[in-house]
N, CA, C and O atoms as a GROMACS GRO file, in nm:
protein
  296
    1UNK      N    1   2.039  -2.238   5.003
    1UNK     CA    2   2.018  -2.239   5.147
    1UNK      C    3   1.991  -2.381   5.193
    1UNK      O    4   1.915  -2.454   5.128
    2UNK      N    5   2.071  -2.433   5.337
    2UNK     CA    6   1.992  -2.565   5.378
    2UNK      C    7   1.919  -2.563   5.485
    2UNK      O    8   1.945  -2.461   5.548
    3UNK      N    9   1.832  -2.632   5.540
    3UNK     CA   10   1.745  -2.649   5.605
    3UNK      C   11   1.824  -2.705   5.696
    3UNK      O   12   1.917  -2.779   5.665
    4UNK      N   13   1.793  -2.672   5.819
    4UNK     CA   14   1.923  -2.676   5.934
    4UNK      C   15   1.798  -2.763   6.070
    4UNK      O   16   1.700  -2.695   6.099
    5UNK      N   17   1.807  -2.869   6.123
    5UNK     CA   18   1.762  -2.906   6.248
    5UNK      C   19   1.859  -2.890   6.361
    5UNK      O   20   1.982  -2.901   6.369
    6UNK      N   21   1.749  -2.854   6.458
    6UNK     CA   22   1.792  -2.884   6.663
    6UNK      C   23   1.907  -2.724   6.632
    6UNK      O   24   2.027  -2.746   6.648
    7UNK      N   25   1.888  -2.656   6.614
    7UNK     CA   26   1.996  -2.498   6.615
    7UNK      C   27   1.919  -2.450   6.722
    7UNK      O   28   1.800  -2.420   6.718
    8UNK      N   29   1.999  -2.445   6.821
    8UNK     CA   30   1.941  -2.346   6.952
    8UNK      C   31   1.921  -2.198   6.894
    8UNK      O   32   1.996  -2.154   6.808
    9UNK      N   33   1.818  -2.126   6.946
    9UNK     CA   34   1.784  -1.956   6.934
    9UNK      C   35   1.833  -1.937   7.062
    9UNK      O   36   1.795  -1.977   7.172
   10UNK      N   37   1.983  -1.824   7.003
   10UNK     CA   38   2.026  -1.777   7.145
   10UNK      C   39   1.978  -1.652   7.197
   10UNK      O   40   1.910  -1.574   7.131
   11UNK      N   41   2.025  -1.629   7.352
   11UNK     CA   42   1.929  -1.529   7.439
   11UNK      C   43   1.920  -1.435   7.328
   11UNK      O   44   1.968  -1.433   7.215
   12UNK      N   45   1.818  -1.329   7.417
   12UNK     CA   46   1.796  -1.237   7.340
   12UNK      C   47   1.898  -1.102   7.388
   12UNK      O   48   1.924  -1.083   7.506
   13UNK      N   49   1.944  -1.022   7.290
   13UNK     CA   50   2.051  -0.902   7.376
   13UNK      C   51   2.013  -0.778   7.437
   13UNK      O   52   2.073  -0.699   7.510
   14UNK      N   53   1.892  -0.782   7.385
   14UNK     CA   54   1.816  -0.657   7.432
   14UNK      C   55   1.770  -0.630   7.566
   14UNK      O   56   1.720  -0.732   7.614
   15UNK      N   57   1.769  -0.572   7.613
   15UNK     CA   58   1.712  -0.532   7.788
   15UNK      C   59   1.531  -0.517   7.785
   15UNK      O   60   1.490  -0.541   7.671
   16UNK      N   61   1.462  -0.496   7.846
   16UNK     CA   62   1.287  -0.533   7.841
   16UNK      C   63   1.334  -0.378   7.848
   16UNK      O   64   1.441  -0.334   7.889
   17UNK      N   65   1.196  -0.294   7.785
   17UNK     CA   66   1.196  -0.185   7.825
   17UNK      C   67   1.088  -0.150   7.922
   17UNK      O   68   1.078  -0.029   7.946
   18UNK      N   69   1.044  -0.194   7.955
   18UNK     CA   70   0.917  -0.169   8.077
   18UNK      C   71   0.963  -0.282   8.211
   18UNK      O   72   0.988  -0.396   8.172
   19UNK      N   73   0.973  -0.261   8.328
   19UNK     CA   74   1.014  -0.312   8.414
   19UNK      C   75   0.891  -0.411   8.518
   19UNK      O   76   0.888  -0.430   8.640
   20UNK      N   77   0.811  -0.453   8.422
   20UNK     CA   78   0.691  -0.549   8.429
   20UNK      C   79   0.745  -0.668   8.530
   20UNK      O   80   0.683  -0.675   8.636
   21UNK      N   81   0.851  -0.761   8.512
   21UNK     CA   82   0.894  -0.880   8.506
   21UNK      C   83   0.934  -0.849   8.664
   21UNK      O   84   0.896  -0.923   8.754
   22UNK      N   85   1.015  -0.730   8.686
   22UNK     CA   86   1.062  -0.709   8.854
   22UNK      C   87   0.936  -0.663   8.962
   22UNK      O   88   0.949  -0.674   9.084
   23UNK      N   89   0.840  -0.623   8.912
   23UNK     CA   90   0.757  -0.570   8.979
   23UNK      C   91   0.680  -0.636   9.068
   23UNK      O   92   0.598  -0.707   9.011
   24UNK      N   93   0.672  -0.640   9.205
   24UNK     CA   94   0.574  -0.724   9.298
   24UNK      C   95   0.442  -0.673   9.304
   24UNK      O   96   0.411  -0.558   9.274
   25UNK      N   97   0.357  -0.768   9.345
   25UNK     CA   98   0.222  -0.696   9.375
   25UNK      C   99   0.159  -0.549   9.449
   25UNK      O  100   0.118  -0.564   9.564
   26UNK      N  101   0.155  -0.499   9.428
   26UNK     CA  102   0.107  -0.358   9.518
   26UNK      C  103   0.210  -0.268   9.435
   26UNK      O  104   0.147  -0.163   9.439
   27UNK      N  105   0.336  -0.233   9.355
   27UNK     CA  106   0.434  -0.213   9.339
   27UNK      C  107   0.351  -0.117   9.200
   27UNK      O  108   0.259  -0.162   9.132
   28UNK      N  109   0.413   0.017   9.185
   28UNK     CA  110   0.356   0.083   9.096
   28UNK      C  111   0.473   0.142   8.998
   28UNK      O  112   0.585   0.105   9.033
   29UNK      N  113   0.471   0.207   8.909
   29UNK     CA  114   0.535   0.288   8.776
   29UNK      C  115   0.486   0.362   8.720
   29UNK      O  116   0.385   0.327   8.659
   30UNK      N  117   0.525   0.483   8.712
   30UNK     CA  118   0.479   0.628   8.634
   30UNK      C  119   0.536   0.650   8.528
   30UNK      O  120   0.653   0.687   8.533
   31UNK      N  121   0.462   0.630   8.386
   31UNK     CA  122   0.496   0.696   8.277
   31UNK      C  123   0.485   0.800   8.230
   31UNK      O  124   0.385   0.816   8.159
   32UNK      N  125   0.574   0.910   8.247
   32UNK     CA  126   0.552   1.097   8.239
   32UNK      C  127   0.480   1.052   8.061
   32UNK      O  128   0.503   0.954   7.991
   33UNK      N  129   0.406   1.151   8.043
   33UNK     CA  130   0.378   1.216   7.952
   33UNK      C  131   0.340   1.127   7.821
   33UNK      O  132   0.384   1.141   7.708
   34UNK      N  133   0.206   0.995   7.888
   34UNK     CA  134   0.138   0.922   7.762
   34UNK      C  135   0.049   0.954   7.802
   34UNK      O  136   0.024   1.023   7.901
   35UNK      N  137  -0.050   0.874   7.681
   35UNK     CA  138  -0.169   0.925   7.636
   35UNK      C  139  -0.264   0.878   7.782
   35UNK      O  140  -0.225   0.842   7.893
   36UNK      N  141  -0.376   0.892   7.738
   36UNK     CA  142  -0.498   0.820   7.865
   36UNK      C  143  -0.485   0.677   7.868
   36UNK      O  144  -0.481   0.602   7.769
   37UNK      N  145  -0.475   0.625   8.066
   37UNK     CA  146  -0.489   0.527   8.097
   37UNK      C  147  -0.455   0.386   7.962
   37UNK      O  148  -0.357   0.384   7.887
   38UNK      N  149  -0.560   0.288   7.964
   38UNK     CA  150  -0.545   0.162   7.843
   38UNK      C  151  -0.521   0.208   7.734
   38UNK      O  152  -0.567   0.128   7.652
   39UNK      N  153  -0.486   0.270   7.696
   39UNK     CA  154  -0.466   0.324   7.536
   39UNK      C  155  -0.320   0.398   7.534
   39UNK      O  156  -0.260   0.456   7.444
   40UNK      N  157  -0.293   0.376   7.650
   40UNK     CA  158  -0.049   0.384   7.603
   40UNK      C  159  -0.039   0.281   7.588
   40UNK      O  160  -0.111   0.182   7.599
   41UNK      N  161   0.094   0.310   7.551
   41UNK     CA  162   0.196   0.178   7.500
   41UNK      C  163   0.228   0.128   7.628
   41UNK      O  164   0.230   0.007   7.607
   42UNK      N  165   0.256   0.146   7.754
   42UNK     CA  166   0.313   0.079   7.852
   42UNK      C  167   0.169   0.006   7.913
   42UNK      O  168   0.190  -0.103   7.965
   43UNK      N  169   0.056   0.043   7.912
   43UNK     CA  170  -0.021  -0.056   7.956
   43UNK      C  171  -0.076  -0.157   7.834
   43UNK      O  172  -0.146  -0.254   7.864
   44UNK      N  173  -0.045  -0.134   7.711
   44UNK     CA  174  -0.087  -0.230   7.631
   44UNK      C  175   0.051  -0.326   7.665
   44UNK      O  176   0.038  -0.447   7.684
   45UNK      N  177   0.166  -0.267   7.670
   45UNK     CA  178   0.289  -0.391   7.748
   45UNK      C  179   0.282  -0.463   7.820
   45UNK      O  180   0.328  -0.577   7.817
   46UNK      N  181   0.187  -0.385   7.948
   46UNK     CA  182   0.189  -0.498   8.060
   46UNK      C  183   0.080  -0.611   8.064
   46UNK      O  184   0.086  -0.715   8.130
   47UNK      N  185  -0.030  -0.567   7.973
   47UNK     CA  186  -0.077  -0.669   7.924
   47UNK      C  187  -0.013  -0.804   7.852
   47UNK      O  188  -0.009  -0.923   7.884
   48UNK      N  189   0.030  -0.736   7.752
   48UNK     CA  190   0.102  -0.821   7.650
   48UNK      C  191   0.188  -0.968   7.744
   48UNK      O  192   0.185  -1.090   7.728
   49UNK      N  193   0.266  -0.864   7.854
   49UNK     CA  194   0.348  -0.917   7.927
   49UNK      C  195   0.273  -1.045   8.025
   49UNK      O  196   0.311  -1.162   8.036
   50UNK      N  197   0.166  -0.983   8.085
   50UNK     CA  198   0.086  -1.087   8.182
   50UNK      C  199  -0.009  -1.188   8.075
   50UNK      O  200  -0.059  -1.295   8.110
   51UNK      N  201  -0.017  -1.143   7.976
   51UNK     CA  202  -0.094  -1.267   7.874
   51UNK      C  203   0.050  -1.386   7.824
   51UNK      O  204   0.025  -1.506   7.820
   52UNK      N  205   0.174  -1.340   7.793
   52UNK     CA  206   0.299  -1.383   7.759
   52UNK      C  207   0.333  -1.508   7.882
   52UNK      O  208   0.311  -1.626   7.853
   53UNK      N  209   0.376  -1.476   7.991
   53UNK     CA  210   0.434  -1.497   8.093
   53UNK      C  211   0.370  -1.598   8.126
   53UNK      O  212   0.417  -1.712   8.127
   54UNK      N  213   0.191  -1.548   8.172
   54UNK     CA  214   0.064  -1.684   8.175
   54UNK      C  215   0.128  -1.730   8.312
   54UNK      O  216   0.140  -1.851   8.326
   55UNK      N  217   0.172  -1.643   8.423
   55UNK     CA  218   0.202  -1.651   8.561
   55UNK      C  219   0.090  -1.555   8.667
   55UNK      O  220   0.107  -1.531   8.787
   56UNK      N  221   0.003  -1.523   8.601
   56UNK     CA  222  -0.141  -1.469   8.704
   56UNK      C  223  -0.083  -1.361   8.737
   56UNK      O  224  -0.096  -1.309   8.848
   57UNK      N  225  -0.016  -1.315   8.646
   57UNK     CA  226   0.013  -1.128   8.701
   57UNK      C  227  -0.068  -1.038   8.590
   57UNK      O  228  -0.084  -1.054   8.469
   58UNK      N  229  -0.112  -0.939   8.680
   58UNK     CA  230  -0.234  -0.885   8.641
   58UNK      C  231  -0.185  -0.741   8.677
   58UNK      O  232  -0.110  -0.719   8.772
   59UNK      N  233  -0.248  -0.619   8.572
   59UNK     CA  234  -0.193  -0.523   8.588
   59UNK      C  235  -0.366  -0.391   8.572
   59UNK      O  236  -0.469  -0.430   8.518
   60UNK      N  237  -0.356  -0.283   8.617
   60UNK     CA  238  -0.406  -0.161   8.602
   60UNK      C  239  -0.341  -0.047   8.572
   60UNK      O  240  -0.220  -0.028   8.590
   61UNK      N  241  -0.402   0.016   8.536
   61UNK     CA  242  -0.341   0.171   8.440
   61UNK      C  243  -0.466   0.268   8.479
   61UNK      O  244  -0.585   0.238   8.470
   62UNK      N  245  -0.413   0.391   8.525
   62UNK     CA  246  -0.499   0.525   8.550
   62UNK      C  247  -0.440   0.586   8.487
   62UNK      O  248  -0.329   0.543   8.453
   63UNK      N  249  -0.478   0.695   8.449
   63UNK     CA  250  -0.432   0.830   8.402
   63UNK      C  251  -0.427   0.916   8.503
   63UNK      O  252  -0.525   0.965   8.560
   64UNK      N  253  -0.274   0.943   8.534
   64UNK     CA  254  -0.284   1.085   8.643
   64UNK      C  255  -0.158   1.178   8.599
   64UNK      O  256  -0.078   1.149   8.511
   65UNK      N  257  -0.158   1.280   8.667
   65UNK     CA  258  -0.171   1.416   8.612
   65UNK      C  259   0.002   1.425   8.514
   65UNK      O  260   0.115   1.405   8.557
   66UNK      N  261  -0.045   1.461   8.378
   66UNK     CA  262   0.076   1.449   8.296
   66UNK      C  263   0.107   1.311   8.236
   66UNK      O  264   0.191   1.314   8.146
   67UNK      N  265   0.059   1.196   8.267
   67UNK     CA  266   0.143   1.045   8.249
   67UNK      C  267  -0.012   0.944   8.288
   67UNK      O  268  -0.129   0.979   8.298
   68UNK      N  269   0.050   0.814   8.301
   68UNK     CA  270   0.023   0.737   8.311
   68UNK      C  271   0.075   0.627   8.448
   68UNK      O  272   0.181   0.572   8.418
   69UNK      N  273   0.046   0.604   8.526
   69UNK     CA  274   0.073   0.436   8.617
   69UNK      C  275  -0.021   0.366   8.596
   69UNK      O  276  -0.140   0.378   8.567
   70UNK      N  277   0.092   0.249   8.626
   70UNK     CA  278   0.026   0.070   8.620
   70UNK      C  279   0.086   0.054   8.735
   70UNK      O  280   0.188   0.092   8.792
   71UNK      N  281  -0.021  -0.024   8.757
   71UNK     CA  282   0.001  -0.105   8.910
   71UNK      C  283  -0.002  -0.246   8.854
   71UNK      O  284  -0.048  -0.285   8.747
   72UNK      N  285   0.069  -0.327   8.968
   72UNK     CA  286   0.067  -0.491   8.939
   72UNK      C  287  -0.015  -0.509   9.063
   72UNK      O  288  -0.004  -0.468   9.178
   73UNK      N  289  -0.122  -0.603   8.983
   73UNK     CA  290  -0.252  -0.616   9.143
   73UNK      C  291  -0.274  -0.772   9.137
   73UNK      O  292  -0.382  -0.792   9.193
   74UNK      N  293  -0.222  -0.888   9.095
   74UNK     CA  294  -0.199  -0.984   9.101
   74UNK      C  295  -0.052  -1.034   9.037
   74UNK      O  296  -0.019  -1.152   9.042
   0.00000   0.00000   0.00000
């Protein structure tokens, strides 16, 4: 194997699966059928996502009836 410098990493092909990145402030999303509030996978995402990004978007998660929403509140 050789050790290769300056090789661009090209895009990535995959699509985001949580729609974090389009979302404006006040702007909400319902996930049918996860667990309670901070403890799904889509609000540990949108975390992930607003710690990633490091653009002051800030998110909440309730549990309501059947699912889960996150709101973007910054």
């Amino acid at each position: 194997m050789q050790i290769e410098d300056n090789i661009p990493v090209p895009p990535s092909k995959t699509e985001a699966k949580y729609p974090f990145k389009n979302m404006t402030v006040g702007q909400s999303v319902f996930f049918p059928d996860e667990p309670d509030g901070s403890a799904s996978r889509p609000s540990v995402a949108a975390r992930v996502y607003a710690h990633r990004e490091d653009d002051g978007s800030k998110f909440t998660a309730r549990s309501i009836d059947g699912g889960v929403r996150i709101w973007r509140i910054a």
